[in-house]
N, CA and C atoms as an extended XYZ file, in Angstrom:
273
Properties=species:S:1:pos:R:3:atomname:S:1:resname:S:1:resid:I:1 pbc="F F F"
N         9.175      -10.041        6.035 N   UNK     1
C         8.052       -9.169        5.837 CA  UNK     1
C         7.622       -8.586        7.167 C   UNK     1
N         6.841       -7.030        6.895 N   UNK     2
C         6.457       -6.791        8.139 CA  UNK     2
C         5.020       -7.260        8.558 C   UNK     2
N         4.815       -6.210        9.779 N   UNK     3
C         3.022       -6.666        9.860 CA  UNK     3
C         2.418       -5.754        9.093 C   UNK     3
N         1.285       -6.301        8.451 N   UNK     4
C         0.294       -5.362        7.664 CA  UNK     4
C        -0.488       -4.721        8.438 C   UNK     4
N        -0.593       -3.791        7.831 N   UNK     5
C        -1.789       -2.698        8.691 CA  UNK     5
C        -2.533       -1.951        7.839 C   UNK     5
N        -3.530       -1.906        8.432 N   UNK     6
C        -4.907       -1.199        7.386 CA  UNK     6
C        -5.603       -0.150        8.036 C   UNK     6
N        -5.928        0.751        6.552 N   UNK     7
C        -5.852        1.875        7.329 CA  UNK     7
C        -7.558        2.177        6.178 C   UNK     7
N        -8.615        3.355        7.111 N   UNK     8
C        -9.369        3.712        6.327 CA  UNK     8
C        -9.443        4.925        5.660 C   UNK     8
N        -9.878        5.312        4.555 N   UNK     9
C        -9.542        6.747        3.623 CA  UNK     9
C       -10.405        6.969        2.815 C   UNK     9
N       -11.828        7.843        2.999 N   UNK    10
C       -12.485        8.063        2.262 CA  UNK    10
C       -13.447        7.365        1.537 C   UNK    10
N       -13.632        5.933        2.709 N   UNK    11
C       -14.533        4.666        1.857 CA  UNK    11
C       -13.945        3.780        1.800 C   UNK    11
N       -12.256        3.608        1.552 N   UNK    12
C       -11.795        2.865        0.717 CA  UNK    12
C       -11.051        2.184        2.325 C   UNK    12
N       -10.825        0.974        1.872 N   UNK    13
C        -9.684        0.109        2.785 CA  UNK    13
C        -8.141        0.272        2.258 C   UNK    13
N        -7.760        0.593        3.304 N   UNK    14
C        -6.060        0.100        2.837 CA  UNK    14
C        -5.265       -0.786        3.232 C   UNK    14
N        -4.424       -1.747        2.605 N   UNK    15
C        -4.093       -2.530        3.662 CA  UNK    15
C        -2.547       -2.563        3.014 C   UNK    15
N        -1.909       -2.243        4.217 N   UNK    16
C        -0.202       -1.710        4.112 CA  UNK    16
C         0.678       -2.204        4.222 C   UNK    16
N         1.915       -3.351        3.572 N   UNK    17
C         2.670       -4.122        3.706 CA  UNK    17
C         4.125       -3.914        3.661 C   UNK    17
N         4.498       -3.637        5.230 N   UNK    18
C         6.288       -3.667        4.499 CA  UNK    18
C         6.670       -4.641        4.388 C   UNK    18
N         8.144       -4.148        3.600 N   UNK    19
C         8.803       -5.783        3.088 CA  UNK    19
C         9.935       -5.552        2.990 C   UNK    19
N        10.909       -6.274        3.787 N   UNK    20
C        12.264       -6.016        3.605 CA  UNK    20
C        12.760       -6.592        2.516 C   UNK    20
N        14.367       -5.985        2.538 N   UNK    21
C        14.799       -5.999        1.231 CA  UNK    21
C        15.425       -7.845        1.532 C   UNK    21
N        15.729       -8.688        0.419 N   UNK    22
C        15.804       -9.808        0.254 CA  UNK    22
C        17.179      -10.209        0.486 C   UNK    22
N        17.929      -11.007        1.579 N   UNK    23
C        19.299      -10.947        1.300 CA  UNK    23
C        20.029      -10.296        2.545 C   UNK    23
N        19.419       -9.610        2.710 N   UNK    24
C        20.234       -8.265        3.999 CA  UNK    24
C        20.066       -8.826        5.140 C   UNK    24
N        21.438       -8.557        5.966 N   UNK    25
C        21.039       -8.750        7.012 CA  UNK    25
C        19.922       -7.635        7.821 C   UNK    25
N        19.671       -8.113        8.906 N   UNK    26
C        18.433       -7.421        9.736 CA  UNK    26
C        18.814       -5.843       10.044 C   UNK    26
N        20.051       -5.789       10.595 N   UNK    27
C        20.685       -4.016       10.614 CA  UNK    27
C        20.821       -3.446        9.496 C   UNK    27
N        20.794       -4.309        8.561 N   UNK    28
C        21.296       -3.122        7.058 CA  UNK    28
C        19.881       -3.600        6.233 C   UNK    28
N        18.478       -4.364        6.784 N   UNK    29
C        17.759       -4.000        5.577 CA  UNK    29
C        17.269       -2.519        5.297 C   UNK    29
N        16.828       -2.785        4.254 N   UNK    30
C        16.413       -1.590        3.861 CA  UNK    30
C        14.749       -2.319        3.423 C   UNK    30
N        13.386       -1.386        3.022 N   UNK    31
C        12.408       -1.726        2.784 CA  UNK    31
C        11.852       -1.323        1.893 C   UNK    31
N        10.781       -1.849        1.110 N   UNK    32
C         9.469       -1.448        0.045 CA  UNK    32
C         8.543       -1.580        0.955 C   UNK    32
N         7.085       -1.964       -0.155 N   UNK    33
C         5.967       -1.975        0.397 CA  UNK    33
C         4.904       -2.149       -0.754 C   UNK    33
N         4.338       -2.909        0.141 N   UNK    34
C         2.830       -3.317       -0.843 CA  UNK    34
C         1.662       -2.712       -0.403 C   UNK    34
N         0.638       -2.139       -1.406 N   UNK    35
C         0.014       -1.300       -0.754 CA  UNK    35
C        -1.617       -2.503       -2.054 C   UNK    35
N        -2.806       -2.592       -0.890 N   UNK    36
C        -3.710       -2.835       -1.719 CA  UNK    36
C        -5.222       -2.140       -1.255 C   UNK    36
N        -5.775       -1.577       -2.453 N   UNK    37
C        -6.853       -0.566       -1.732 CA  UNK    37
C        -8.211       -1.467       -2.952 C   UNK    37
N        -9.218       -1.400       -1.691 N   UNK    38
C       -10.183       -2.064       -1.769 CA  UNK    38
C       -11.572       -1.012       -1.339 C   UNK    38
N       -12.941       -1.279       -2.154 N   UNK    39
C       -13.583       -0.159       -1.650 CA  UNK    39
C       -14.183       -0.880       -0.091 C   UNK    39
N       -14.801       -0.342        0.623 N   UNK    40
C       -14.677       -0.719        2.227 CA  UNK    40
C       -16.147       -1.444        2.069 C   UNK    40
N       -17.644       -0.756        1.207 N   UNK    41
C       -18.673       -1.164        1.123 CA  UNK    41
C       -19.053       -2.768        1.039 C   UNK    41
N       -17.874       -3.526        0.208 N   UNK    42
C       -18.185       -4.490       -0.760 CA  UNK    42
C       -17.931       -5.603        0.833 C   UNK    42
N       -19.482       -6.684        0.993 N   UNK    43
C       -19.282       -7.248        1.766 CA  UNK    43
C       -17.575       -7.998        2.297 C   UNK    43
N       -17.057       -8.543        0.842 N   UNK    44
C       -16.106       -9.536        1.281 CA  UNK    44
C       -14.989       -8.349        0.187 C   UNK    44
N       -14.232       -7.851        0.592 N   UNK    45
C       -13.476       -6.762        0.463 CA  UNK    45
C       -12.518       -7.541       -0.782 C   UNK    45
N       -11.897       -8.548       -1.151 N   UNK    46
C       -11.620       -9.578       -2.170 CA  UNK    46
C       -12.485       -9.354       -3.779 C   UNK    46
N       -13.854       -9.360       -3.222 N   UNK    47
C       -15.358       -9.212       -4.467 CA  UNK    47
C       -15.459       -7.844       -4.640 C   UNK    47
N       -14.700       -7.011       -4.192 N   UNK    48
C       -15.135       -5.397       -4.306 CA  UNK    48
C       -14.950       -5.095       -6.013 C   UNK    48
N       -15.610       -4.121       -6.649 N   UNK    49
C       -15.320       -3.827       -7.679 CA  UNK    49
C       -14.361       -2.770       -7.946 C   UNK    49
N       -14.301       -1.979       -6.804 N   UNK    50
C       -13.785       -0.982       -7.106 CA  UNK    50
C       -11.807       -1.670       -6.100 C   UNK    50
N       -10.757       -1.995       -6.596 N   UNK    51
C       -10.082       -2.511       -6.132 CA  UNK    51
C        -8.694       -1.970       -6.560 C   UNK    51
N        -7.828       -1.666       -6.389 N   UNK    52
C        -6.247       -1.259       -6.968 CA  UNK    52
C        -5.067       -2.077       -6.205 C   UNK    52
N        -4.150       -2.477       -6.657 N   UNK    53
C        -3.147       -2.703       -5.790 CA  UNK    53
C        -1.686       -2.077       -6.543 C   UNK    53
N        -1.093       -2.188       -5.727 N   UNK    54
C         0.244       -1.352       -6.280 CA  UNK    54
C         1.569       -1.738       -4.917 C   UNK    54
N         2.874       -1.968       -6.067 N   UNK    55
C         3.809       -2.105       -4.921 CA  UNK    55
C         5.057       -1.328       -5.699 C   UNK    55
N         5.925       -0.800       -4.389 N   UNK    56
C         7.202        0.199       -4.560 CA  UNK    56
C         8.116       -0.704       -4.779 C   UNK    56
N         8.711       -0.649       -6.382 N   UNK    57
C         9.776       -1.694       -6.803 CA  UNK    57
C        11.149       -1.898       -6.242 C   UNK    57
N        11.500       -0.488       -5.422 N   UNK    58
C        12.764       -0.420       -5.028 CA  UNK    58
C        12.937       -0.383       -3.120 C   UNK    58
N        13.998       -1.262       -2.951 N   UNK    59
C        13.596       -1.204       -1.318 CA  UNK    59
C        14.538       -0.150       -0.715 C   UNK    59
N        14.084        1.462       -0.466 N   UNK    60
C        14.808        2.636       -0.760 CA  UNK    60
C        14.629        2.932        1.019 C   UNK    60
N        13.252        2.297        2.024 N   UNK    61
C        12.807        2.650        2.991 CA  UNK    61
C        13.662        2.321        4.192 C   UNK    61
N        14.180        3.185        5.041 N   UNK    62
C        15.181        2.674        6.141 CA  UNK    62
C        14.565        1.742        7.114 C   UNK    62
N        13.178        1.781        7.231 N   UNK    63
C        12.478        1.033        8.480 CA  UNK    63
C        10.963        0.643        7.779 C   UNK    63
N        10.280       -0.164        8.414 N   UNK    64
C         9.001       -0.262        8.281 CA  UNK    64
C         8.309        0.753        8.676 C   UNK    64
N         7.916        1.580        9.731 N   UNK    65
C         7.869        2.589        9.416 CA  UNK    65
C         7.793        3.923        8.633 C   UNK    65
N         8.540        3.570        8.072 N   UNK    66
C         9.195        4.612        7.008 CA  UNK    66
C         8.241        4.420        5.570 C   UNK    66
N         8.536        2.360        5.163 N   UNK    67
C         7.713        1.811        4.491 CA  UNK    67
C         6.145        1.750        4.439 C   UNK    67
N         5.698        2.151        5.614 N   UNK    68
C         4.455        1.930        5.995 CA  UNK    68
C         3.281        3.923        5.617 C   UNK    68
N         4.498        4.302        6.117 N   UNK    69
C         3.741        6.132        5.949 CA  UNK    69
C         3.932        5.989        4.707 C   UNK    69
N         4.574        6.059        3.134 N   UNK    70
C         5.222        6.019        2.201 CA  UNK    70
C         4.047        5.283        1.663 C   UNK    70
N         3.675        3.830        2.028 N   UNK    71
C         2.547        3.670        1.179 CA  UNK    71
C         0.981        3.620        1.730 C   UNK    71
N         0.835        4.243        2.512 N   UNK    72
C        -0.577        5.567        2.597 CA  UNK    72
C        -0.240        6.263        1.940 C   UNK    72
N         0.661        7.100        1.814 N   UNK    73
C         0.890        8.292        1.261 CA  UNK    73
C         0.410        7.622       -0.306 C   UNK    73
N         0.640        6.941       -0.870 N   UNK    74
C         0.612        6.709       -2.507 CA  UNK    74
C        -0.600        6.153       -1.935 C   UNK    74
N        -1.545        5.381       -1.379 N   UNK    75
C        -2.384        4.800       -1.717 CA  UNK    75
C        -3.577        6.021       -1.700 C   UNK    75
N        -3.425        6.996       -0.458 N   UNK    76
C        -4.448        8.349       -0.816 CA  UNK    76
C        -4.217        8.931       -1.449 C   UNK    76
N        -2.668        9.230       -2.643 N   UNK    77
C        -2.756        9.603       -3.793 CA  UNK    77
C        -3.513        9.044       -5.222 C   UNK    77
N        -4.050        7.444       -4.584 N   UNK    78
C        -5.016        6.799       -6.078 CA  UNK    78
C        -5.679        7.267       -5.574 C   UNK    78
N        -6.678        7.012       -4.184 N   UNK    79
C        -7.642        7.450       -4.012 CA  UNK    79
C        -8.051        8.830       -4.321 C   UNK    79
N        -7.511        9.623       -4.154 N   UNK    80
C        -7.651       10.960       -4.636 CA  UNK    80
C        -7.764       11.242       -5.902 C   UNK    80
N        -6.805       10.285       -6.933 N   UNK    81
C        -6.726       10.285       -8.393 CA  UNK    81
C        -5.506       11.313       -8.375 C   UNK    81
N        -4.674       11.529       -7.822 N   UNK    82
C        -3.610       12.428       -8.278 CA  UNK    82
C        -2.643       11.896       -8.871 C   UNK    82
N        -2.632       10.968       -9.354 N   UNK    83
C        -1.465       10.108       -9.886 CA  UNK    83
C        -1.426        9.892      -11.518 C   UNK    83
N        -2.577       10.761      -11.936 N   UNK    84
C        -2.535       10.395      -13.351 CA  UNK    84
C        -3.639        9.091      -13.607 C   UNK    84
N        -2.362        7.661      -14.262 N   UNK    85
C        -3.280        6.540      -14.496 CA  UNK    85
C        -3.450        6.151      -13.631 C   UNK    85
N        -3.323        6.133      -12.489 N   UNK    86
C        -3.052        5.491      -11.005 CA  UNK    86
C        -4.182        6.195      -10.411 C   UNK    86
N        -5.847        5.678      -10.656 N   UNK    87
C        -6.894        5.959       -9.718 CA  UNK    87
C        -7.825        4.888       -9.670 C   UNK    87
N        -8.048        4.774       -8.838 N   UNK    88
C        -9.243        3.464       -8.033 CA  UNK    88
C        -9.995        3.460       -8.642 C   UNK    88
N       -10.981        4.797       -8.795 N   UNK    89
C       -12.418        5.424       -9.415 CA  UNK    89
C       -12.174        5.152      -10.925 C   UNK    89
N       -10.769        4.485      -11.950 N   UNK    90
C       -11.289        4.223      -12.749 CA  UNK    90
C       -11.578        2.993      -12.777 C   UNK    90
N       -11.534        1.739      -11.917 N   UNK    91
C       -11.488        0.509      -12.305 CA  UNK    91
C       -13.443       -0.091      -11.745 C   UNK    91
């Protein structure tokens, strides 16, 4: 796994997880990513009400890096609500 990093967007916390693929060696992994968005207000960010998490099933990402822009990118797409069922603001 990589290091997590958290990022802020509109209120909301993000906190960004790559993850290599299972099995591979270190030159040929490839990566996903776990992405969990939390609203930023809620003292203990765990108790928030407003909360989503979501992870990329396939490890398609050449680097962490790669894994890491990839899920901001989807996590300010809930936040935004552009995803269809996939928005924060409904939970």
């Amino acid at each position: 796994m990589g290091e997590r990093v958290k990022a802020l967007y509109k209120g909301f916390e993000m906190s960004l997880l790559p993850i290599a693929e299972c099995g591979a060696s270190p030159e040929y992994s490839r990566y996903t990513y776990s992405v969990y968005i939390c609203q930023r207000t809620a003292a203990v960010s765990q108790d928030s009400e407003k909360r989503y998490s979501f992870s990329y099933p396939t490890a398609i990402f050449a680097n962490e890096v790669e894994a890491v822009g990839a899920a901001y990118e989807r996590g300010r797409q809930i936040i935004d609500g552009t995803l269809g069922n996939r928005d924060v603001r409904r939970f």
